[in-house]
N, C-alpha and C positions, 0 to 999 in steps of 0.2 A: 242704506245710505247714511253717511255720516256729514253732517253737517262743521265748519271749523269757523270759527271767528277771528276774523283779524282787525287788528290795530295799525296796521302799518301803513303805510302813503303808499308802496309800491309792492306788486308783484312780487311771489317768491317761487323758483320754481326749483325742484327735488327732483335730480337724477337717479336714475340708478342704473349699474354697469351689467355689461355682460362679464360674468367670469369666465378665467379660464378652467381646464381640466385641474389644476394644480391649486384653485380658490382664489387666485388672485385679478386683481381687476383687469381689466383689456384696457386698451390706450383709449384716451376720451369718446375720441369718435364712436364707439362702439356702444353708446347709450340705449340701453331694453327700452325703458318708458322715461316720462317725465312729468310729474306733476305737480298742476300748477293751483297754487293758491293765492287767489285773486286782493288784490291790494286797492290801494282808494281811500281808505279812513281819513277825515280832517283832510281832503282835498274839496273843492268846492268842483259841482259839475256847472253844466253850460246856464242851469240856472239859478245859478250861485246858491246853491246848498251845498252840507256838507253833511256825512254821516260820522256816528263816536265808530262804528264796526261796517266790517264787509262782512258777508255770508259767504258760503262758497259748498259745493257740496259733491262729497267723494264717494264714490263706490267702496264698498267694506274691502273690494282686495285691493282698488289704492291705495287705502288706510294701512291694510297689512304692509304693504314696501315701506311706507313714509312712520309708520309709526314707531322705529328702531332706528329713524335717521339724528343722527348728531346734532345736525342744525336745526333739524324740525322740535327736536327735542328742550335742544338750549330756547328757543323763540319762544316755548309752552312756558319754559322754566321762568323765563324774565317777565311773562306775562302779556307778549304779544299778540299770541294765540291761544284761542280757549276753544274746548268742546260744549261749555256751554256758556249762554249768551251773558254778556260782560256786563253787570250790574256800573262799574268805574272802568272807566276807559284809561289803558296808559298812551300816552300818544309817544311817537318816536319822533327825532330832533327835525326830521322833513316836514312837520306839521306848521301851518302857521297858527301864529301868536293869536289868540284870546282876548276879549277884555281883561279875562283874571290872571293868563298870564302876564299881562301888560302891569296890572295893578302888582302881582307881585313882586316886581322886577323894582317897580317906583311908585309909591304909594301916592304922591303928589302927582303922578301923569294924566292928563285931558285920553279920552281915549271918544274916536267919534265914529260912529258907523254909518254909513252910507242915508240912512233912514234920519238921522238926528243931526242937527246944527249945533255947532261951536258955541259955548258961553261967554 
């Protein structure tokens, strides 16, 4: 079993086609498997938490299909998915704002969380 870490707000799911006799793809419909790598990071759930990563965990010969895919490939490359667990979180632009993103944006801004009152 292979474990993947995600950074992202949402779901990503990884096709892969049936070929023809000739190597080439069959028209969409025609998808072998698909799998899916669970999303959530920096979304808050029903009890307003939020996680920096999701887990998610694949069979080694899911891994084989998904591990030569383009896009799964690029997401490793930018840093949104990792094999092992994510000491710095990148967050993707779906995420909501921070207090420190808040601060960095305007260093003068009031930033107030639900827990703390206004000065």
């Amino acid at each position: 079993m292979k474990t993947i870490f995600s950074t992202l707000s949402n779901d990503q799911v990884f096709p892969s086609y049936i070929k023809s006799a000739e190597g080439k793809k069959v028209a969409a419909q025609k998808a072998k498997t698909a799998i899916l790598i669970k999303g959530g990071a920096n979304v808050a759930n029903k009890h307003h938490q939020t996680s920096k990563f999701v887990e998610t965990q694949i069979s080694d010969e899911e891994f084989k299909v998904i591990e030569n895919h383009p896009t799964f490939l690029r997401l490793i490359e930018r840093g949104f998915f990792s094999l092992k667990k994510p000491t710095s979180s990148k967050k993707d632009k779906c995420a909501p704002l921070d207090e420190k993103d808040i601060k960095a944006k305007n260093a003068k801004a009031t930033v107030v969380t639900n827990t703390e009152t206004p000065e």
